[in-house]
C-alpha positions as CSV (number, residue, x, y, z in Angstrom):
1,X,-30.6,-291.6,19.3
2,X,-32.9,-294.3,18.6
3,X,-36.3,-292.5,18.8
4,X,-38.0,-295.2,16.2
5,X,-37.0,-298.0,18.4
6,X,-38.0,-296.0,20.9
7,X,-41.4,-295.3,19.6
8,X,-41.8,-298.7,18.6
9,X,-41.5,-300.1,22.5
10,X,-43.6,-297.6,23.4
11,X,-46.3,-298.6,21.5
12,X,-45.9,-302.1,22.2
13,X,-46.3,-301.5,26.0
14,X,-48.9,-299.1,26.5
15,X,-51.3,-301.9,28.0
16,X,-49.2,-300.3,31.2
17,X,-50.5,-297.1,32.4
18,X,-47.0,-296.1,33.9
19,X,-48.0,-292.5,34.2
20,X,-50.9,-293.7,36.7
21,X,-48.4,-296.0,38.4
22,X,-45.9,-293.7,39.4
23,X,-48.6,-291.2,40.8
24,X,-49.4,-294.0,43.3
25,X,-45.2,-294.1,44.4
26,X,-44.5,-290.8,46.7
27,X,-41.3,-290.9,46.5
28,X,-41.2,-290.7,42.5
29,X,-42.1,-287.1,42.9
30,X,-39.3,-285.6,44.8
31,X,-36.0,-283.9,43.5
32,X,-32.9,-284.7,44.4
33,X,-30.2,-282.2,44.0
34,X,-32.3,-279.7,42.6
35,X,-33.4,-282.4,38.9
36,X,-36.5,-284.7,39.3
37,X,-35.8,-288.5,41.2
38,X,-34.7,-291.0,38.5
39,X,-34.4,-294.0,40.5
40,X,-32.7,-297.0,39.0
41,X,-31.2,-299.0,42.2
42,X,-34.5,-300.8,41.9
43,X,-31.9,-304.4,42.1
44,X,-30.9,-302.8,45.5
45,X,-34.6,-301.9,46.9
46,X,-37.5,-300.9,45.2
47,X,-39.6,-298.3,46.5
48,X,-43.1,-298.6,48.1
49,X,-46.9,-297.7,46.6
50,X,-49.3,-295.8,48.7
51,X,-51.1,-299.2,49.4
52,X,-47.8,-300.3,50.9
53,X,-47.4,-297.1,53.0
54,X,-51.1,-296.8,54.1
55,X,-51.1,-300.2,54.9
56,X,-47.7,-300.0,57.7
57,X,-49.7,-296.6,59.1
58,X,-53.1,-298.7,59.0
59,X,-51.4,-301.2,61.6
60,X,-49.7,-299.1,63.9
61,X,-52.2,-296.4,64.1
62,X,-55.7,-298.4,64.4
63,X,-54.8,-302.3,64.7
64,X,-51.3,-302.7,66.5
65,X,-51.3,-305.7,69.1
66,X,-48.8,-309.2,69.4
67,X,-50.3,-312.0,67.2
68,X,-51.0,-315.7,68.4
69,X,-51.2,-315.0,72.2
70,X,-54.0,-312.3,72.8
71,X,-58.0,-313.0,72.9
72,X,-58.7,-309.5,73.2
73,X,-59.8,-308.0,69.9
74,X,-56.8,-306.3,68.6
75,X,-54.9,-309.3,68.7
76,X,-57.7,-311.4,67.1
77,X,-57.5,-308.8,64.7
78,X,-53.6,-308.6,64.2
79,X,-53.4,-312.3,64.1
80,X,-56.0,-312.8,61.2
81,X,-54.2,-310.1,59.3
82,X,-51.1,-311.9,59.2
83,X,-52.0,-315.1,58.5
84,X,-54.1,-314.4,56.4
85,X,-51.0,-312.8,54.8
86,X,-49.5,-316.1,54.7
87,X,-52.4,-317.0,52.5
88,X,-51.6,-314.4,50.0
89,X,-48.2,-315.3,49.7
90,X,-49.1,-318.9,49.4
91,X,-51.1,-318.3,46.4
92,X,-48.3,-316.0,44.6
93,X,-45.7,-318.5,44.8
94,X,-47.9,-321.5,44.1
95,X,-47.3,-323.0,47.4
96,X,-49.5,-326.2,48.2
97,X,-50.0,-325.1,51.9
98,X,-50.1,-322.0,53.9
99,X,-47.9,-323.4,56.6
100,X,-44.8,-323.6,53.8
101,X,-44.6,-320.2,54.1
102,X,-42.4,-318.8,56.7
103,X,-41.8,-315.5,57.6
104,X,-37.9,-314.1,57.8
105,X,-36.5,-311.0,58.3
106,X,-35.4,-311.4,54.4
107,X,-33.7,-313.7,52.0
108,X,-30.5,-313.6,54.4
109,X,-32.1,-315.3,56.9
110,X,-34.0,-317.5,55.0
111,X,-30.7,-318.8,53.1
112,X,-29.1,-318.8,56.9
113,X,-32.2,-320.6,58.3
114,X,-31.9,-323.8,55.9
115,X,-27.8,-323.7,55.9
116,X,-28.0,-324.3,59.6
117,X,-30.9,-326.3,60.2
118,X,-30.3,-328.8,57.2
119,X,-26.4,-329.0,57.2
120,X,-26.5,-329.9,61.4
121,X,-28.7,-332.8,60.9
122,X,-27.9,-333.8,57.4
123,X,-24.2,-332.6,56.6
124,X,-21.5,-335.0,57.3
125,X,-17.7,-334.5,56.0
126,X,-17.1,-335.3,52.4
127,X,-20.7,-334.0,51.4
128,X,-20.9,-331.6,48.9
129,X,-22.7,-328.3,48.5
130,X,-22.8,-326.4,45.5
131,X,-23.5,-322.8,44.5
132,X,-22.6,-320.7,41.3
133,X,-20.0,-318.1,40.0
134,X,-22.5,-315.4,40.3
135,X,-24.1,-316.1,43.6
136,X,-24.7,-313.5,46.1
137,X,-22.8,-313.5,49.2
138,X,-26.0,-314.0,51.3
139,X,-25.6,-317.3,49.4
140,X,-22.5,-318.3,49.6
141,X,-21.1,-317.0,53.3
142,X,-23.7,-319.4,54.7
143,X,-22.7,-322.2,52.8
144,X,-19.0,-321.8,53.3
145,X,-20.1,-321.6,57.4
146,X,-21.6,-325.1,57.4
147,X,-19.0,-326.3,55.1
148,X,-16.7,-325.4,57.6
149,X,-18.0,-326.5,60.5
150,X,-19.5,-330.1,58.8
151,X,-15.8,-330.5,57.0
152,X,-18.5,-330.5,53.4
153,X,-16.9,-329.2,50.3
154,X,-18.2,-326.4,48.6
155,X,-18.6,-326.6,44.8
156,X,-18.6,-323.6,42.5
157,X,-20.8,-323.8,39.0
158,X,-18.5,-321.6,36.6
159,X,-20.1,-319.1,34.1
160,X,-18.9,-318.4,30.4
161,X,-18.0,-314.4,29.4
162,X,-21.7,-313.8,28.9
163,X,-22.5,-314.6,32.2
164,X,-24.5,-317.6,31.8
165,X,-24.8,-320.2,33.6
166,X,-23.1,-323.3,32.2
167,X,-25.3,-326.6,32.7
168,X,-22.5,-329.1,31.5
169,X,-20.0,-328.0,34.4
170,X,-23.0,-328.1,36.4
171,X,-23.4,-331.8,35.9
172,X,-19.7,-332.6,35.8
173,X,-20.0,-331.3,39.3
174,X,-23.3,-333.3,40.7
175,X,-22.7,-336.4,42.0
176,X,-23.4,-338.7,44.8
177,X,-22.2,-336.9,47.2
178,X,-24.5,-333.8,46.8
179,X,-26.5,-332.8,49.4
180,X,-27.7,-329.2,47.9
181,X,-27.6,-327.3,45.8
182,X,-28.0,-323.5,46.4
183,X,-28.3,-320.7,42.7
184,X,-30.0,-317.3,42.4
185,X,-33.0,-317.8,40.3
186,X,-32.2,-314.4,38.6
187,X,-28.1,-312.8,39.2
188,X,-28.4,-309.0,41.3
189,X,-25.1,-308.4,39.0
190,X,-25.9,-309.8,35.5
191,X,-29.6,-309.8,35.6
192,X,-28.7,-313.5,34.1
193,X,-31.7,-315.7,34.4
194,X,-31.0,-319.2,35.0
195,X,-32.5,-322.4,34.1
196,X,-34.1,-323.1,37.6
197,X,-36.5,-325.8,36.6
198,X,-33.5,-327.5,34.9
199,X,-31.3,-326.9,37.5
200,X,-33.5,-328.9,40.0
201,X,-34.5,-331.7,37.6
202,X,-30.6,-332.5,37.5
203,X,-30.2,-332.1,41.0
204,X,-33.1,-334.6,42.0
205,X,-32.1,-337.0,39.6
206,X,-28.7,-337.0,42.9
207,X,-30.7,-336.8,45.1
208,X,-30.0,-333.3,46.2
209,X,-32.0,-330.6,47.4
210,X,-32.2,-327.4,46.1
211,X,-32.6,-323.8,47.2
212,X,-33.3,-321.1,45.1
213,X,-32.4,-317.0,46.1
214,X,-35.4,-316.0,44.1
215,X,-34.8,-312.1,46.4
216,X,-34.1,-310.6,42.5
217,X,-36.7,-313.1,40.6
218,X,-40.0,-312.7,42.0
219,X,-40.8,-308.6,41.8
220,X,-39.9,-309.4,37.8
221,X,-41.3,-312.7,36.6
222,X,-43.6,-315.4,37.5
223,X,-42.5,-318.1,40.1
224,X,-44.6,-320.8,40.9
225,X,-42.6,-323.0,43.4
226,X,-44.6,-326.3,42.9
227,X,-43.9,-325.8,39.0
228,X,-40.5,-325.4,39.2
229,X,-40.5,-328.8,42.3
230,X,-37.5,-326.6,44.2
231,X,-37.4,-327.6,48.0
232,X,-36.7,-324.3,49.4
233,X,-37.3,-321.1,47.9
234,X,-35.9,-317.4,49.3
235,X,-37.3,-314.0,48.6
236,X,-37.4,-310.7,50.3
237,X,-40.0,-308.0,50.8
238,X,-38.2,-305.0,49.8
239,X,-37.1,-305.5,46.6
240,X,-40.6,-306.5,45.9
241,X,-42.4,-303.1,46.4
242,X,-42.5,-304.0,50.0
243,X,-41.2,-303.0,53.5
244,X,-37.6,-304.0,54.9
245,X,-37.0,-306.4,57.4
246,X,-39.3,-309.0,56.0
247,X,-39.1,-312.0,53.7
248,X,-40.0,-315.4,52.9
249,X,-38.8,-319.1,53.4
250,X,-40.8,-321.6,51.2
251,X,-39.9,-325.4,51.9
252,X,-41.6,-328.4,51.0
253,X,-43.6,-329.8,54.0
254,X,-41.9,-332.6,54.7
255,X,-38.9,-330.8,54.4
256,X,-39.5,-328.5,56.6
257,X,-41.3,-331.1,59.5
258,X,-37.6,-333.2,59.1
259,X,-35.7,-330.1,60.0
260,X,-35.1,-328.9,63.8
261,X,-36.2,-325.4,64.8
262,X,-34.0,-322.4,63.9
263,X,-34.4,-320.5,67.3
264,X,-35.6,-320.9,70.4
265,X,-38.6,-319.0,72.3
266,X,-42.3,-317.5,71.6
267,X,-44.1,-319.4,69.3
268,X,-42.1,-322.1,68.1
269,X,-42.7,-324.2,71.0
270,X,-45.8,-326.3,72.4
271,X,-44.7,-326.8,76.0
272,X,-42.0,-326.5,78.0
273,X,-39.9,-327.7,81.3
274,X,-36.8,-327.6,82.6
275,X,-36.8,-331.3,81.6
276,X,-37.7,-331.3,78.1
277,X,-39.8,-328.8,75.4
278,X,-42.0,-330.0,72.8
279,X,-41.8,-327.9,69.7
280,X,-45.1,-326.5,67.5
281,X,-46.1,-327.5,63.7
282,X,-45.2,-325.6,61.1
283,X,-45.0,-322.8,60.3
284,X,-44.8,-321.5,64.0
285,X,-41.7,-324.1,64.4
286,X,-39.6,-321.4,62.3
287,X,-41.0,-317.7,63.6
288,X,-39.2,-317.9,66.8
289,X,-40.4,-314.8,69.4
290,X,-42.9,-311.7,68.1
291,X,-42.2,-311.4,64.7
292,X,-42.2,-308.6,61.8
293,X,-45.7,-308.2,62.1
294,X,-46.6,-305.4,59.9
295,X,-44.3,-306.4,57.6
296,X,-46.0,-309.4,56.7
297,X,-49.4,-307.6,56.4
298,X,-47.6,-305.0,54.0
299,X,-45.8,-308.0,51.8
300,X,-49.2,-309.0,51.1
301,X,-50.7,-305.5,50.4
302,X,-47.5,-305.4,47.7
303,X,-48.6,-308.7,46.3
304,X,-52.1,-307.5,46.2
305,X,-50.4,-304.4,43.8
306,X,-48.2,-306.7,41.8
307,X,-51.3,-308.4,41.0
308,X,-53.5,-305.6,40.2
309,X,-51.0,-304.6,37.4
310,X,-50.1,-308.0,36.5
311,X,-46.8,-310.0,36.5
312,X,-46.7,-311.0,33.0
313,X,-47.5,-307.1,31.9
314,X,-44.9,-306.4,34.3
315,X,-42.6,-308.7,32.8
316,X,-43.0,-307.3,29.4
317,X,-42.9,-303.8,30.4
318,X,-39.7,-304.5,31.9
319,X,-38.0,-306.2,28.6
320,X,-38.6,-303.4,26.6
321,X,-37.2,-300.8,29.1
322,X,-34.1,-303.0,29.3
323,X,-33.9,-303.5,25.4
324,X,-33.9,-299.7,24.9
325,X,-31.4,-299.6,27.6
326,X,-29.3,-301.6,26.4
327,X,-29.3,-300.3,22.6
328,X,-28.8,-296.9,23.9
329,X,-25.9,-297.2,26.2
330,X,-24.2,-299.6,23.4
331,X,-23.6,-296.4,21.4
332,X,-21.5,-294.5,23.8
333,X,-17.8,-295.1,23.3
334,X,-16.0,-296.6,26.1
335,X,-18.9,-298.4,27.7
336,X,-18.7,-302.4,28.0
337,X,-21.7,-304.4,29.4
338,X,-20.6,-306.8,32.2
339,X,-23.9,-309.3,31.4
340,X,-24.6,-310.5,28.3
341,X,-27.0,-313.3,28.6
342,X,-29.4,-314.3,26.3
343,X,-32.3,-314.4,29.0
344,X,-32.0,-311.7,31.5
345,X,-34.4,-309.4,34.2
346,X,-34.1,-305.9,34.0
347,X,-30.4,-305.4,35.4
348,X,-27.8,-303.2,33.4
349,X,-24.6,-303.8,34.5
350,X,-21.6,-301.7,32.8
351,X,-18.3,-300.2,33.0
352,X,-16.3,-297.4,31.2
353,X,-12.9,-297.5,29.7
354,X,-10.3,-295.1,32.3
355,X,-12.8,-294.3,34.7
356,X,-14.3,-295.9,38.4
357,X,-17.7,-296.8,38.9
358,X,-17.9,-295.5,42.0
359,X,-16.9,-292.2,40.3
360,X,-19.8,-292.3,37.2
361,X,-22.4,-293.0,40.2
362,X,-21.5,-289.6,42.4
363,X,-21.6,-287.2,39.5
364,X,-24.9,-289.0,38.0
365,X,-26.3,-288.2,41.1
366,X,-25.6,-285.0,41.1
367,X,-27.8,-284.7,37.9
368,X,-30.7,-286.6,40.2
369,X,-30.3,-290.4,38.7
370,X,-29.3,-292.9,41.5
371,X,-27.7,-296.4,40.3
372,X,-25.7,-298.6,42.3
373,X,-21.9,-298.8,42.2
374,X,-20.0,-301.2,43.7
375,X,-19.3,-305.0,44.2
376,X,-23.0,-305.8,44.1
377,X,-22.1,-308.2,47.1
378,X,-21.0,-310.5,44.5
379,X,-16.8,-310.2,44.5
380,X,-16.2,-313.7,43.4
381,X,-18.0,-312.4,40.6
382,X,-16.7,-309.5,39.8
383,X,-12.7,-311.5,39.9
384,X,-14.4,-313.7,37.1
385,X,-14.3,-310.7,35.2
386,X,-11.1,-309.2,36.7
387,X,-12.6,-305.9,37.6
388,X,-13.4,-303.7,41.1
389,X,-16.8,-303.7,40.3
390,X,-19.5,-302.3,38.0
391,X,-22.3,-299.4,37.6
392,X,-25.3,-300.8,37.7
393,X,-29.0,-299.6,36.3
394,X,-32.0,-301.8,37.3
395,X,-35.2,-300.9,36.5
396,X,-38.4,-301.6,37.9
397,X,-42.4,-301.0,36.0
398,X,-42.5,-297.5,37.4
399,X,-39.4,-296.5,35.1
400,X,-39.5,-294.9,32.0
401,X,-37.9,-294.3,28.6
402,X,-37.9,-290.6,29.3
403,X,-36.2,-291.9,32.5
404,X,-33.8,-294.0,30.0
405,X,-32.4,-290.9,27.8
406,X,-32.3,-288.8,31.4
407,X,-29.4,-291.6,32.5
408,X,-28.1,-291.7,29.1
409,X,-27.5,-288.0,29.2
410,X,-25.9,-288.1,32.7
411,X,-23.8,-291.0,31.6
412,X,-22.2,-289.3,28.9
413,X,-21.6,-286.0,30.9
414,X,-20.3,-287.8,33.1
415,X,-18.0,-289.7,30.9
416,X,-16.9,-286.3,29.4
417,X,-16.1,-285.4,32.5
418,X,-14.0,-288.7,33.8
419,X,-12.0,-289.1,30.6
């Protein structure tokens, strides 16, 4: 055991009070099978502060009314709080406009929203889309839909064994003919981060748009969407310290005024008759019917306690947690790391020699540590690598290295258990 190396992370992150944080996380207290919560299926959903909590109980106890239709005050009040929640989420992606921001019920939908909307008016047979090796099936299902239905041929970016993404194949397959171009900013699987900013530059040099999953980017690192010039960017609330149910489309205004509505009904329209309806400006054109209303005030109040910590303290909190990680489990026997890349977010993907994942997750648990096995949503992935699927440890700033040497331990009971 590496208590030096240890020692040495510690002390290079103690800018981060993470003793403090995880007082203000309820859940972080409980015991699960009789040994204290280790929770590191933060990739899956992260769990929520008290600022986050109070704030849903706030709503529905004191301020709950529909939003954009009422003059009484509790709507006035409810409508406010939610746009001025689209405010707050404007400013932490770097969006120039508040009315770029849509709300969605989560990444999903936002992916779904722009496959639909963009490839009816703009995809015509012989187009091409293209996506990546390690995408997520939220973004590839959508895009084999359209495909499908347009008769557009979908493209697949390959990855080497380290699970990076490989920019010459990428440009081999741009040409002419592509329309968009849709990649995970960060990979649920490999924790791989790509070259986004790259990624676009190539594809607007084709004229192609591009769409970025940023769902495992944004509760990690800094994204600034005018920075990085994508046309569309996807994220969801819970994986940011947020509630379910709840994300975010960003998409370039004129982008977004070219495209036809998503649904029909409730706010997205400016009048209607049974001869014709007019639809409303952004973003109302997009947030069909009464939406997730207290789930956009509570994605702002998670912002607000990203930013109170800071992202970039985040950020570095998280590499050293992953580093020590990642030293660690390289000294069990048996264990091989499915994610290698040189730049990666705080995912730990793995598997061990003769046994199932599914099998090292169920008796882990039983020792109180909860990881995700599985398929990650991401089987064309996981045939790249000709396996079922991996155990996976992600780890968010209210993990520790005590936490760490807890799932190391487990591990290797579990291991001497399996083999």
């Amino acid at each position: 055991m590496t208590t030096k190396l240890r020692h040495v992370l510690e002390t290079k992150t103690n800018i981060l009070d993470v003793e403090l944080i995880r007082s203000e996380f309820p859940i972080l207290s409980r015991k699960v099978n009789g040994h204290p919560l280790v929770y590191l299926d933060n990739g899956a959903s992260s769990q929520k502060p008290q600022q986050v909590i109070s704030a849903i109980s706030k709503y529905y106890t004191y301020e709950n009314s529909n939003i954009h239709r009422g003059i009484h005050t509790l709507s006035q009040e409810a409508t406010n709080a939610y746009e001025e929640a689209r405010i707050t989420v404007q400013k932490f992606i770097g969006a120039e406009h508040s009315h770029e921001v849509i709300f969605t019920e989560g990444t999903t939908e936002s992916i779904n929203l722009i496959a639909s909307c963009y490839g009816k008016k703009h995809l015509t047979s012989g187009d091409e889309v293209i996506i990546s090796t390690m995408e997520h099936h939220s973004n590839i299902v959508p895009w084999q839909m359209i495909c499908e239905e347009k008769g557009a041929v979908l493209k697949v970016v390959p990855i080497n064994d380290k699970g990076e993404f490989l920019m010459d194949e990428y440009e081999n397959l741009l040409s002419d003919k592509t329309k968009l171009v849709a990649i995970s900013h960060v990979s649920n699987t490999l924790g791989t981060i790509n070259p986004v900013k790259e990624i676009v530059a190539k594809a607007h040099q084709k004229g192609a748009l591009v769409l970025i999953d940023g769902a495992q980017a944004v509760p990690h690192t800094k994204v600034d969407v005018q920075e990085l010039d994508c046309d569309f960017y996807a994220f969801s609330a819970h994986k940011m310290f947020g509630p379910t149910g709840v994300g975010i489309l960003y998409g370039k205004e004129d982008l977004l005024n070219d495209l036809p509505p998503y649904q029909g009904g409730g706010d997205m329209i400016k009048t209607v008759t049974f001869e014709k309806t007019t639809y409303n400006e952004l973003p109302h054109k997009f947030e069909a019917g009464t939406p997730n209303i207290v789930g956009g005030i509570a994605i702002a109040e998670a912002i607000k306690y990203i930013n109170k910590i800071g992202i970039d303290k985040i950020e570095a909190y998280e590499h050293e947690l992953l580093a020590y990680a990642t030293e660690q489990i390289q000294q069990i026997d048996g264990v091989k790391i499915i994610g290698e890349a040189e730049k990666k977010a705080s995912v730990l993907s793995f598997i061990v020699d003769g046994t199932h994942p599914s099998d090292i997750g169920m008796i882990i648990d039983k020792l109180g540590v909860a990881i995700r096995t599985g398929h990650h949503c991401t089987e064309p992935l996981m045939n790249r690598f000709n396996i079922p699927g991996t155990a996976r440890a992600s780890f968010a700033f209210y993990n520790t290295f005590e936490e760490v040497d807890i799932f190391i331990n487990a591990l290797k009971k579990a291991i001497k258990m399996l083999v």
